[in-house]
The first five atom37 places (N, CA, C, CB, O) and aatype in JSON, in Angstrom:
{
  "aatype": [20, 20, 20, 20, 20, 20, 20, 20, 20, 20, 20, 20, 20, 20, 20, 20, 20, 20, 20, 20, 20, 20, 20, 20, 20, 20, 20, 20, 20, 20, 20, 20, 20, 20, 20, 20, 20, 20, 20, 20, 20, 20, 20, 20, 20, 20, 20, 20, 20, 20, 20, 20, 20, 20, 20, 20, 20, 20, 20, 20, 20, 20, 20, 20, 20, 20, 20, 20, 20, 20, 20, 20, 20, 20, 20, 20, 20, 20, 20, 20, 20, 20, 20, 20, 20, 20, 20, 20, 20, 20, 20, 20, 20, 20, 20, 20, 20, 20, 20, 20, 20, 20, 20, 20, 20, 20, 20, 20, 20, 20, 20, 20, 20, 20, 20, 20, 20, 20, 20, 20, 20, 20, 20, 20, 20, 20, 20, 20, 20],
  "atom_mask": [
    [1, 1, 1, 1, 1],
    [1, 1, 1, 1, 1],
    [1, 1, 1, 1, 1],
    [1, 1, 1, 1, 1],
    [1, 1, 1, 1, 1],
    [1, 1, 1, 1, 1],
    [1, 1, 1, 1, 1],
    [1, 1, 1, 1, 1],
    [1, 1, 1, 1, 1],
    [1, 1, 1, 1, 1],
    [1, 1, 1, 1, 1],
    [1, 1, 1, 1, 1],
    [1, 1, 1, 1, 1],
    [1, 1, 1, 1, 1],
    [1, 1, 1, 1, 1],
    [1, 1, 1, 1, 1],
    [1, 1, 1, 1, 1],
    [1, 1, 1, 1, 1],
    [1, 1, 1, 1, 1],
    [1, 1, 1, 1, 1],
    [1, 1, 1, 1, 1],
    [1, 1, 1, 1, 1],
    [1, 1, 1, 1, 1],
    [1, 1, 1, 1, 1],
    [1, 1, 1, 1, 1],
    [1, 1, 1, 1, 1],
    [1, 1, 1, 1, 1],
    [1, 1, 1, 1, 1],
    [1, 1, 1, 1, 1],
    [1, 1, 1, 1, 1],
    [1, 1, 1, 1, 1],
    [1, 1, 1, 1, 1],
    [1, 1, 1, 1, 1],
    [1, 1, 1, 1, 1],
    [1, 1, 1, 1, 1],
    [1, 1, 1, 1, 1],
    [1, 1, 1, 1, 1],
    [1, 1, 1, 1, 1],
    [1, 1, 1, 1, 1],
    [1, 1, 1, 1, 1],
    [1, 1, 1, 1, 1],
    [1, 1, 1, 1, 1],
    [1, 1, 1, 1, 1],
    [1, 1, 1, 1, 1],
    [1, 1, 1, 1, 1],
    [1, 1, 1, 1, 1],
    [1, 1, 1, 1, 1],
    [1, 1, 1, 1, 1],
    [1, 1, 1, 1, 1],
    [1, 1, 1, 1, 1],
    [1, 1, 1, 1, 1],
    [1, 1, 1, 1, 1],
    [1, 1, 1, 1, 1],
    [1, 1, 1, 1, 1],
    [1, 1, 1, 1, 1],
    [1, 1, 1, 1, 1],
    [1, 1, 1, 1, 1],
    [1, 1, 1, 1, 1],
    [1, 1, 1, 1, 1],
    [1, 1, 1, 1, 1],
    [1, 1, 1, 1, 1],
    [1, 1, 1, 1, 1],
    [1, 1, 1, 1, 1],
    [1, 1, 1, 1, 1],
    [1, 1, 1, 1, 1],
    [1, 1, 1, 1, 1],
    [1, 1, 1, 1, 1],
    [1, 1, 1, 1, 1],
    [1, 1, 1, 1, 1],
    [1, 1, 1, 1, 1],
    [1, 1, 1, 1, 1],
    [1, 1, 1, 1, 1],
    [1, 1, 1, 1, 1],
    [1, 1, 1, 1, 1],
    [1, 1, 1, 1, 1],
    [1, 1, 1, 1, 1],
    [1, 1, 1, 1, 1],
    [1, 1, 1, 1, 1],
    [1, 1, 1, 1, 1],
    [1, 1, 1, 1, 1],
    [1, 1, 1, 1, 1],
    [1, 1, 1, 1, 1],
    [1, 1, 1, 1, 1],
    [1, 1, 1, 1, 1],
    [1, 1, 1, 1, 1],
    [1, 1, 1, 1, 1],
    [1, 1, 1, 1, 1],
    [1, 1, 1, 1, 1],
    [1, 1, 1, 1, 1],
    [1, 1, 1, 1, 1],
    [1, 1, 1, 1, 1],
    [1, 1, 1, 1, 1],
    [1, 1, 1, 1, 1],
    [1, 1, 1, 1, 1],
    [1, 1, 1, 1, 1],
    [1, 1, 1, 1, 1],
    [1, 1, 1, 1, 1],
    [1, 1, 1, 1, 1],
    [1, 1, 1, 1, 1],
    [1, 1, 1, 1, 1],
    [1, 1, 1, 1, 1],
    [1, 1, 1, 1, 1],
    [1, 1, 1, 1, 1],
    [1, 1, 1, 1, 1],
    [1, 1, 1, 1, 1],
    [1, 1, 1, 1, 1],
    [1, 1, 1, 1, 1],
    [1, 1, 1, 1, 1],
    [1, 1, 1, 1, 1],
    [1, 1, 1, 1, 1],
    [1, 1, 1, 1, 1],
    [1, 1, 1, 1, 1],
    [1, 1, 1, 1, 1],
    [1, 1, 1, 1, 1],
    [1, 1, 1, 1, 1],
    [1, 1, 1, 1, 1],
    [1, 1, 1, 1, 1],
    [1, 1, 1, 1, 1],
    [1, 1, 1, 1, 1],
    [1, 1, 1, 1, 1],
    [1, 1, 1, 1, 1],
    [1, 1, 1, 1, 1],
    [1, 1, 1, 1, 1],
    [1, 1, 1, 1, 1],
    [1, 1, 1, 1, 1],
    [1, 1, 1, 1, 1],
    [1, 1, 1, 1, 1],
    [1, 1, 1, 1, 1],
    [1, 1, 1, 1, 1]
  ],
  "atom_positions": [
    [[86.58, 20.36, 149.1], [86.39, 21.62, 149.77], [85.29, 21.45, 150.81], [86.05, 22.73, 148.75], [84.35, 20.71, 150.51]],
    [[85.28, 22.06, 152.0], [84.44, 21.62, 152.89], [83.13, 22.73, 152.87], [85.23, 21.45, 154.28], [83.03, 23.87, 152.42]],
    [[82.35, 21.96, 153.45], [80.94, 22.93, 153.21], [80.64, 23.57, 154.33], [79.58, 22.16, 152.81], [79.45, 23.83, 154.49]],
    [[81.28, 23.84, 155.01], [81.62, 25.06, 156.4], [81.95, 26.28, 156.13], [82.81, 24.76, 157.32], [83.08, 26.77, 156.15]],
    [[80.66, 26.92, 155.8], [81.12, 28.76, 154.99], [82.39, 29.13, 156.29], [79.11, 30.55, 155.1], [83.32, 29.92, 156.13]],
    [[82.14, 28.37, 157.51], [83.01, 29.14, 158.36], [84.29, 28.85, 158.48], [82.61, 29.17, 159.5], [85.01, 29.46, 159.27]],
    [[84.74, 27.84, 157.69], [85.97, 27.4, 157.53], [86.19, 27.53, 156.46], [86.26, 26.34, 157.87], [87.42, 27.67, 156.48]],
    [[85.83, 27.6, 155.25], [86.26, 28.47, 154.22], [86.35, 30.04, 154.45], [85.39, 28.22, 153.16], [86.56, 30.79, 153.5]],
    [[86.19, 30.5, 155.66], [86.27, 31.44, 156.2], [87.79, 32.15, 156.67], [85.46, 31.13, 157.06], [88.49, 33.13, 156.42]],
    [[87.78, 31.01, 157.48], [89.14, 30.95, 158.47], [90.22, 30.83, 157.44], [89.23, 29.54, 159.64], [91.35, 31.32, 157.52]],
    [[89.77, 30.19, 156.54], [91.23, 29.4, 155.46], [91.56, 30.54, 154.59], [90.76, 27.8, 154.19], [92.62, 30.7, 153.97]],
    [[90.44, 31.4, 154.61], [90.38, 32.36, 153.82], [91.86, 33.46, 154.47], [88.68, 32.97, 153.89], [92.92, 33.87, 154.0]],
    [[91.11, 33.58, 155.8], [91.57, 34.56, 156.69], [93.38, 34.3, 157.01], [90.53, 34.41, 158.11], [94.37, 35.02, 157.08]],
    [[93.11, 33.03, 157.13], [94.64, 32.17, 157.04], [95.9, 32.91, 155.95], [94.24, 30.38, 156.28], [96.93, 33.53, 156.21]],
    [[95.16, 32.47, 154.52], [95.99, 32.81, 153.44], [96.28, 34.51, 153.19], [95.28, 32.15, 152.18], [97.28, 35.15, 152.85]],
    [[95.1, 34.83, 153.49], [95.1, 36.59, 153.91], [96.46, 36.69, 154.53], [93.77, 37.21, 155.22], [97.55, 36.86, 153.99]],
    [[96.16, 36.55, 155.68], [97.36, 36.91, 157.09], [98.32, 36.27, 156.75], [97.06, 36.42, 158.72], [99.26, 36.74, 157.39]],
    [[98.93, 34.92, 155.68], [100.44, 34.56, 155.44], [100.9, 35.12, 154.34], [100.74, 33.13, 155.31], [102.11, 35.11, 154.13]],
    [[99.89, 35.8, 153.31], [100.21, 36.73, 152.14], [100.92, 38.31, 152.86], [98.53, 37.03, 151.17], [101.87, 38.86, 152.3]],
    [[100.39, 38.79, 153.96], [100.23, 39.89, 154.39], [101.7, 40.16, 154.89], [99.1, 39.95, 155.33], [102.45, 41.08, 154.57]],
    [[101.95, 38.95, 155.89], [103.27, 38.6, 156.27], [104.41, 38.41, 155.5], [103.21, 37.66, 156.81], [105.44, 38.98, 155.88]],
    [[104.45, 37.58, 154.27], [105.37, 37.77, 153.52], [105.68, 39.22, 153.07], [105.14, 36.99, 152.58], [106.7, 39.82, 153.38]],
    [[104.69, 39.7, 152.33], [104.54, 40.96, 151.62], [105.45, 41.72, 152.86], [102.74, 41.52, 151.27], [106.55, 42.24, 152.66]],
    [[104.67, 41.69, 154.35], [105.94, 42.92, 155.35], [106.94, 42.33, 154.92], [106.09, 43.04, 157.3], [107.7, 42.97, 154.2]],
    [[107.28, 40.8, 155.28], [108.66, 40.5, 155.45], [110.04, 41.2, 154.14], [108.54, 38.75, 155.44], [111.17, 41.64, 154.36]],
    [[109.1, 40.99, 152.54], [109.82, 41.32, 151.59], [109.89, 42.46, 152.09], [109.46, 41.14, 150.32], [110.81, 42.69, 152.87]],
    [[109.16, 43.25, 151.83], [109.56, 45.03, 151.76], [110.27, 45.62, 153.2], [107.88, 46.08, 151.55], [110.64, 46.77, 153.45]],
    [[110.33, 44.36, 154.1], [111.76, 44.88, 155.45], [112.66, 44.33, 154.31], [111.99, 43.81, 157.58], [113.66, 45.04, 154.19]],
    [[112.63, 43.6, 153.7], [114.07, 43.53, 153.05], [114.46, 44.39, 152.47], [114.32, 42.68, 152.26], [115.46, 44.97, 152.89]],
    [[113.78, 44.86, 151.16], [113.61, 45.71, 150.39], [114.33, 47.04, 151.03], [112.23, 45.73, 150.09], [115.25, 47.61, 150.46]],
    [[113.7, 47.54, 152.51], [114.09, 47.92, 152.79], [115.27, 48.42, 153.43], [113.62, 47.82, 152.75], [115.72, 49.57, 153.53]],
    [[115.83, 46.86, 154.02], [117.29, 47.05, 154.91], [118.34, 47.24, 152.96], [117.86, 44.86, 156.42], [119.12, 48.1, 152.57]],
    [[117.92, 46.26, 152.41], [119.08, 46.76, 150.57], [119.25, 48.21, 151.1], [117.92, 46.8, 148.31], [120.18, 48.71, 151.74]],
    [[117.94, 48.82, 150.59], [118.32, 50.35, 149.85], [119.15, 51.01, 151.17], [116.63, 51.52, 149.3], [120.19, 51.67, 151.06]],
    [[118.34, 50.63, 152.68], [119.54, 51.39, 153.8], [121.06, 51.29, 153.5], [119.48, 50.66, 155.33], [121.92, 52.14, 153.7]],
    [[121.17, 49.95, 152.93], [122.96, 49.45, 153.17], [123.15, 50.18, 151.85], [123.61, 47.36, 153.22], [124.02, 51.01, 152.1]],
    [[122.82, 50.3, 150.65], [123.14, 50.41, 149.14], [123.31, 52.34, 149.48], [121.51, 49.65, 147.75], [124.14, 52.99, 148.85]],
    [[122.64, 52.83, 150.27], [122.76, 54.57, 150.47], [123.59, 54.93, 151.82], [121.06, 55.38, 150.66], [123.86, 56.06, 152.21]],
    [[123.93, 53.64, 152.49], [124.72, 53.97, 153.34], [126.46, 53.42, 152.64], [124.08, 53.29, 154.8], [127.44, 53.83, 153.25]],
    [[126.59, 52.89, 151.92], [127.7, 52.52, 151.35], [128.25, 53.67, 150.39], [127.44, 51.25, 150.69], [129.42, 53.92, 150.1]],
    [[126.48, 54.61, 149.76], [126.69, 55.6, 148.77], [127.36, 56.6, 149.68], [125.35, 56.13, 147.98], [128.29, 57.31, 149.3]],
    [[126.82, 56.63, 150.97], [127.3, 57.71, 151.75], [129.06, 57.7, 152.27], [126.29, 57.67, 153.01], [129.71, 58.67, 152.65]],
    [[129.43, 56.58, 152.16], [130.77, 56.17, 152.73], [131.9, 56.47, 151.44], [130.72, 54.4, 153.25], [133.08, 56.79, 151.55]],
    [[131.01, 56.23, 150.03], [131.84, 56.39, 148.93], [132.1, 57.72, 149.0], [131.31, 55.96, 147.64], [133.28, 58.07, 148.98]],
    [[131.04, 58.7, 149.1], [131.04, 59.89, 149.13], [131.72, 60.8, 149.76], [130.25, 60.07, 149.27], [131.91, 61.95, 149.39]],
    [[132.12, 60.26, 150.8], [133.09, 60.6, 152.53], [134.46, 60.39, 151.77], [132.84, 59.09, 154.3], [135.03, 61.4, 151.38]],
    [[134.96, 59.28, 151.56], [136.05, 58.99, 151.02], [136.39, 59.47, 149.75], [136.13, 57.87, 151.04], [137.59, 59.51, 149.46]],
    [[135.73, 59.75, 149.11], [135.94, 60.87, 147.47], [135.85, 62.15, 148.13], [134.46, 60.81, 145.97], [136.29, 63.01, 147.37]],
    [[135.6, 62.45, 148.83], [136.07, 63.99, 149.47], [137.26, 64.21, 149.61], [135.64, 64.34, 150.77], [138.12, 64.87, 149.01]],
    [[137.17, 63.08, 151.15], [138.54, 62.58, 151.59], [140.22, 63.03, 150.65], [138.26, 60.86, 151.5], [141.27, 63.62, 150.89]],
    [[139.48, 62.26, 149.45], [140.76, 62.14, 148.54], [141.13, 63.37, 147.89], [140.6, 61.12, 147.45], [142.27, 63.7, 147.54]],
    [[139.98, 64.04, 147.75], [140.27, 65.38, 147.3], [140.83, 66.35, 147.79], [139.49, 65.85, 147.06], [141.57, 67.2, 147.29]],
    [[140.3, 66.15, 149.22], [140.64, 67.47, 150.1], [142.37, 67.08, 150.58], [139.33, 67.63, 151.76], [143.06, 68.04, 150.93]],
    [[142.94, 65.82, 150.57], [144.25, 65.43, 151.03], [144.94, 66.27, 149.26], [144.45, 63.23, 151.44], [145.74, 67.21, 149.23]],
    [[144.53, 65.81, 148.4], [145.03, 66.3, 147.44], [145.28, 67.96, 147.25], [144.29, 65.77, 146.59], [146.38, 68.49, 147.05]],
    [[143.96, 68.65, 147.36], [144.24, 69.93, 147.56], [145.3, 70.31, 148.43], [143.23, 70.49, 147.94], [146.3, 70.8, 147.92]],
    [[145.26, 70.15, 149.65], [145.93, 69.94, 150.57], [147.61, 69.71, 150.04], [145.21, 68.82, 151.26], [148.47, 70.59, 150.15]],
    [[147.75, 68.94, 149.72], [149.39, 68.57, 148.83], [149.97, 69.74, 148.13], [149.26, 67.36, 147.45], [151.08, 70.24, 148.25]],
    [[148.84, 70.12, 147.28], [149.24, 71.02, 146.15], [148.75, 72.14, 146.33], [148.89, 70.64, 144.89], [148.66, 72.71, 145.24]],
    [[148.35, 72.8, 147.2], [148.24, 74.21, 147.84], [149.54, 74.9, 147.91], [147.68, 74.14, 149.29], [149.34, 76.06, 147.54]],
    [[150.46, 74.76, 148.13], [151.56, 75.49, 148.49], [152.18, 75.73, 146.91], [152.58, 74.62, 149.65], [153.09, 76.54, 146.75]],
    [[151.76, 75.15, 146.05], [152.46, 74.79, 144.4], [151.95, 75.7, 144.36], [152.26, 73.59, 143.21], [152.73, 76.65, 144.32]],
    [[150.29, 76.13, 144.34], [149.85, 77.26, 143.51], [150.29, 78.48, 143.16], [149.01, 77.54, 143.83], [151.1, 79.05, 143.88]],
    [[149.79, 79.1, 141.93], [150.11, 80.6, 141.94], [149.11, 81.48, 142.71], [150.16, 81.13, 140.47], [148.06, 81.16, 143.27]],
    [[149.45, 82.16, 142.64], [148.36, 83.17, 143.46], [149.1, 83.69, 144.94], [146.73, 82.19, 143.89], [148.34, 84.46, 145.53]],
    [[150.23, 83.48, 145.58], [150.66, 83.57, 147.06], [150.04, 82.82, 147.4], [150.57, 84.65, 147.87], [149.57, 81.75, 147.02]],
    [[150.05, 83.92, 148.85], [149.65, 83.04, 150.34], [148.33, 82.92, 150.46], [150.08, 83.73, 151.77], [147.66, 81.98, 150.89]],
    [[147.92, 84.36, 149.87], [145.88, 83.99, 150.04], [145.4, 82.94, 149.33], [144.72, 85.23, 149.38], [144.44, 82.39, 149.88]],
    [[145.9, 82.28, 147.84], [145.42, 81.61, 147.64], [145.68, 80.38, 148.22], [145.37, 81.77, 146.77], [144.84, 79.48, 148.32]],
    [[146.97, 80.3, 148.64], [147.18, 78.72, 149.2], [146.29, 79.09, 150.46], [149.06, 78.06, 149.6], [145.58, 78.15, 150.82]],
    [[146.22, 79.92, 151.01], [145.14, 79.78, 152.42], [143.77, 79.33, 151.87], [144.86, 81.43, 153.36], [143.1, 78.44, 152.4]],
    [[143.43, 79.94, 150.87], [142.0, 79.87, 150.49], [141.44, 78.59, 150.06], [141.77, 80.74, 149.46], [140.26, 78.28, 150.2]],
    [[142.9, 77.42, 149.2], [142.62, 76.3, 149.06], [142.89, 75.62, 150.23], [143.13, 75.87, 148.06], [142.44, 74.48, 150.4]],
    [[143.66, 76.26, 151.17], [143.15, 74.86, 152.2], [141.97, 75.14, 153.1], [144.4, 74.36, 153.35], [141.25, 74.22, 153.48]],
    [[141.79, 76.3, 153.41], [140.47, 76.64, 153.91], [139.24, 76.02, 152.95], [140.41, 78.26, 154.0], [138.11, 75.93, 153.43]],
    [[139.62, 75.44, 151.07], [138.2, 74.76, 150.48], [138.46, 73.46, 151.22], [137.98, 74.57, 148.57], [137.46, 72.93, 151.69]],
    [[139.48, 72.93, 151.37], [140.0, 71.65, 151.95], [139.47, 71.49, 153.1], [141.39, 71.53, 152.09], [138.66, 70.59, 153.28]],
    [[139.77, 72.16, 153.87], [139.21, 71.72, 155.18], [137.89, 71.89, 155.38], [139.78, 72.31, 156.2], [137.49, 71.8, 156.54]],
    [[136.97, 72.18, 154.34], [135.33, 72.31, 154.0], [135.39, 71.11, 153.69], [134.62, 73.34, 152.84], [134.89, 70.34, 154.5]],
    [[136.04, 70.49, 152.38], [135.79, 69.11, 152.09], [135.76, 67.96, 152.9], [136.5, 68.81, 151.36], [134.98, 67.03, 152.73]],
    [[136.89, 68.07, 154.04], [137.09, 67.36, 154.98], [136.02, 67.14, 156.42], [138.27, 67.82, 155.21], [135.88, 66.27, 157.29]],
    [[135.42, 68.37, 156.11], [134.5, 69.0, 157.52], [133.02, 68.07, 156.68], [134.31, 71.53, 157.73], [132.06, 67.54, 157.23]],
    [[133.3, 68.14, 155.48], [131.53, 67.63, 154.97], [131.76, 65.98, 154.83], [130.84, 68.44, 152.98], [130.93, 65.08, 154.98]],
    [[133.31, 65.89, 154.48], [133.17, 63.77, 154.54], [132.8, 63.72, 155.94], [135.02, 62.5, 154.27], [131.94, 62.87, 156.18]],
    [[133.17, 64.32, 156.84], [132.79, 63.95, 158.33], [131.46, 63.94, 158.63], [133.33, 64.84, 159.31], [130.94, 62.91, 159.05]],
    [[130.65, 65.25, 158.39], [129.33, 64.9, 158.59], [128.25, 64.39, 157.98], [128.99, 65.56, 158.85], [127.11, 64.51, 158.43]],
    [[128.76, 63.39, 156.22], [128.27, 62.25, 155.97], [128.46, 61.32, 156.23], [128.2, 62.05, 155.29], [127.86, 60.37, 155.74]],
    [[129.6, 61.2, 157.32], [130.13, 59.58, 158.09], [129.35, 59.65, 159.31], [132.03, 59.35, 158.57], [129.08, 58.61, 159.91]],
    [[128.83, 61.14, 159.87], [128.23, 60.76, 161.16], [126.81, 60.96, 161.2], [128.8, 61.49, 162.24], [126.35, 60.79, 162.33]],
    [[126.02, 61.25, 160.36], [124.95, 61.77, 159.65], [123.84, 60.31, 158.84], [125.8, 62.89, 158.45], [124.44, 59.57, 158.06]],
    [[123.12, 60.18, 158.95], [122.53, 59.18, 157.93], [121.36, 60.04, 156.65], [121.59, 57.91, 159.03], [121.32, 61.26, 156.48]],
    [[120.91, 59.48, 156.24], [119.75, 60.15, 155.23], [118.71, 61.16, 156.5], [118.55, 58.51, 154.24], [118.57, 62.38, 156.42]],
    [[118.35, 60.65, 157.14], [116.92, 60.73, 157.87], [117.53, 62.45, 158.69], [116.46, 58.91, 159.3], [117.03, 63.56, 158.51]],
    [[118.5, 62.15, 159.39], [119.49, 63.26, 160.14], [119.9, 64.35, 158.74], [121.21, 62.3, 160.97], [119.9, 65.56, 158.96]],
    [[120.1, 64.05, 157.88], [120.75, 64.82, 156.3], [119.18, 65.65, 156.26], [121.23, 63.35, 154.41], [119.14, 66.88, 156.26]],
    [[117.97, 64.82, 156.22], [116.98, 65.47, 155.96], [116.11, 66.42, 156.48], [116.56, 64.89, 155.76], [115.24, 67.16, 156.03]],
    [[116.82, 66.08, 157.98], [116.07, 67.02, 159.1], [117.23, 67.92, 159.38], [115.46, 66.2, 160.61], [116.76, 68.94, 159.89]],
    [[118.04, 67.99, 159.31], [119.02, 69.31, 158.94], [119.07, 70.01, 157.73], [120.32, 69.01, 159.03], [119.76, 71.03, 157.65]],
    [[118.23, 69.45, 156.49], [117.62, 70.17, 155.35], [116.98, 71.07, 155.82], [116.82, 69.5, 154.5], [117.25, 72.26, 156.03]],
    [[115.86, 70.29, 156.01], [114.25, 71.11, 156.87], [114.59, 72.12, 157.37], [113.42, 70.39, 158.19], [114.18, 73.16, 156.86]],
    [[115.49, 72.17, 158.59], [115.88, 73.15, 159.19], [116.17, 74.12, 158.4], [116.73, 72.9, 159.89], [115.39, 75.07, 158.25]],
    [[117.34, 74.04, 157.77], [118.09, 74.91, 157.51], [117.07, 75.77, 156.49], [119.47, 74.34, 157.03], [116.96, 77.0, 156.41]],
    [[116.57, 75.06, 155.97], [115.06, 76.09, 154.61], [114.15, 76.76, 155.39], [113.69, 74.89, 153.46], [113.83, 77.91, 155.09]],
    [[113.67, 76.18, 156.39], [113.12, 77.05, 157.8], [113.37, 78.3, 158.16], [113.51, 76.54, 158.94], [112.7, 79.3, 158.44]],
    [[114.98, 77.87, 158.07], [116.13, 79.15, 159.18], [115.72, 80.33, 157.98], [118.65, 78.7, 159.38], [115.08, 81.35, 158.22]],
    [[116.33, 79.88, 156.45], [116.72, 80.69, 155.49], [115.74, 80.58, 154.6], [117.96, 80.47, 154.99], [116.25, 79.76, 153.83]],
    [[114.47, 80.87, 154.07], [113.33, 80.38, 153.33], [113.79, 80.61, 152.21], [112.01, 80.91, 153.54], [114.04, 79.7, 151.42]],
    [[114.03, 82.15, 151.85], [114.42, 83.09, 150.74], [115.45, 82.35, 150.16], [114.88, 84.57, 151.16], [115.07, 81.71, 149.18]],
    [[116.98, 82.19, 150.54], [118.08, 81.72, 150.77], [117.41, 79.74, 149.91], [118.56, 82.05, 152.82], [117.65, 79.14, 148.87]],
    [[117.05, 79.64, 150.43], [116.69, 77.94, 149.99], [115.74, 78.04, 148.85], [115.86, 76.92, 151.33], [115.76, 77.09, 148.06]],
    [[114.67, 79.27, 148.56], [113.77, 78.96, 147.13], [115.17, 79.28, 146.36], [112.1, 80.19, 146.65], [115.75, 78.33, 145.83]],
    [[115.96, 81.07, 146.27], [116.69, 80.9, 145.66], [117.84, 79.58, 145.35], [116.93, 81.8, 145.93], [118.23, 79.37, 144.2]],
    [[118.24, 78.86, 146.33], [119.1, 77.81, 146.18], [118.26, 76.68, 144.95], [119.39, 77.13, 147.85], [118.7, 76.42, 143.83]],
    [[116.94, 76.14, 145.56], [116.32, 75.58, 144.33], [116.43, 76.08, 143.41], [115.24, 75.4, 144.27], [117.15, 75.57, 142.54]],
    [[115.93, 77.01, 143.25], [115.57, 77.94, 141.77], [116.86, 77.69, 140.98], [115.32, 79.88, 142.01], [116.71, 76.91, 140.04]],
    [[118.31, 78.26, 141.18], [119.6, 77.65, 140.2], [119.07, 76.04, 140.25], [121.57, 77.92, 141.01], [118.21, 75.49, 139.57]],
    [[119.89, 75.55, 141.29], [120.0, 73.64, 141.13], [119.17, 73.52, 139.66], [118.89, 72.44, 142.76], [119.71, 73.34, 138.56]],
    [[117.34, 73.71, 139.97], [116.91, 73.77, 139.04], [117.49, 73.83, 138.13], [116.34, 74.32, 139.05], [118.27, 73.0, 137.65]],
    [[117.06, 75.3, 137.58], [118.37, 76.01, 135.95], [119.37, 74.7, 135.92], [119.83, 78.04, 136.46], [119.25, 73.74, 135.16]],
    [[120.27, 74.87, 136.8], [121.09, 74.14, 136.19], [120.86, 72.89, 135.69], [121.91, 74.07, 136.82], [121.32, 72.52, 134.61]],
    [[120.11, 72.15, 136.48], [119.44, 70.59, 136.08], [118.8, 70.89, 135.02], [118.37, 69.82, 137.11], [119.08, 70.11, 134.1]],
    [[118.14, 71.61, 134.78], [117.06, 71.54, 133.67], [118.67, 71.63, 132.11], [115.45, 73.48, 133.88], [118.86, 70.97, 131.1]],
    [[119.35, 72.67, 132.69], [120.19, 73.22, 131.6], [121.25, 72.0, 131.06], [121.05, 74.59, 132.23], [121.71, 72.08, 129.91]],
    [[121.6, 70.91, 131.93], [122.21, 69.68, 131.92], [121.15, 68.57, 130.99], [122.47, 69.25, 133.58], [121.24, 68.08, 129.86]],
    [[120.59, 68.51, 131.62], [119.43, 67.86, 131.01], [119.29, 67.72, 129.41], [118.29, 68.6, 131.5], [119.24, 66.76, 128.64]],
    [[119.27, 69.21, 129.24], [118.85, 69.6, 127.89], [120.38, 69.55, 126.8], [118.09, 71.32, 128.05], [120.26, 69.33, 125.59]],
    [[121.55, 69.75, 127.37], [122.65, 69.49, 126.96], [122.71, 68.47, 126.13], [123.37, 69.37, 127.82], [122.78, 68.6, 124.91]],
    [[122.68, 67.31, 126.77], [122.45, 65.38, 127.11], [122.09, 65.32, 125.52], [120.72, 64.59, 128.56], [122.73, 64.76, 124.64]],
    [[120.75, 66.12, 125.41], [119.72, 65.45, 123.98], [120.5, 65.93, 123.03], [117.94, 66.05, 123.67], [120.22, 65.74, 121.84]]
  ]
}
């Protein structure tokens, strides 16, 4: 080991700055996974709509109920179809700032919306045990 406090300095500073670097480099990885792993969640999600809303769609005209109801299921259909679309064109970050908004627009409207989810989560939850 050399007796140069100032190069045990540098070597110091060295291992610092290639620890520092790895550490970014992992957690860009870390990070691009979870992008692709929630953007793949998002594509599953698009396409399980997808399948639903073609399905409704099929069997709308079978139903009982008349015409309002077959209107009414394809009018849920074409909701299903309208929301795979704007998780195919949408990412997390865009999903989240059209959250924001929208709790902004409607404050009341969005505690009440928490407030069930809640209930219900909590009420699922407690099912489970």
């Amino acid at each position: 080991m050399s007796r140069n406090p100032l190069d045990n300095t540098e070597k110091l500073k060295d291992r610092v700055e290639d620890f520092r670097s790895r550490a970014k480099d992992k957690a860009s990885q870390w990070t691009n996974t979870a992008s692709e792993t929630a953007d793949q969640q998002r594509e599953n999600a698009a396409a399980g709509l997808e399948r639903a809303a073609s399905t409704v769609h099929e069997k709308a005209a079978r139903m009982p109920g008349g015409p309002r109801a077959v209107n009414a299921a394809h009018r849920v259909a074409d909701g299903m179809e309208a929301t795979a679309t704007y998780l195919r064109e949408h990412d997390f970050a865009a999903m989240r700032d059209d959250a924001i908004n929208v709790c902004r627009r409607y404050p009341a409207q969005a505690l009440l919306s928490a407030a069930a989810f809640g209930f219900l989560l909590g009420s699922a939850i407690r099912r489970r045990r």
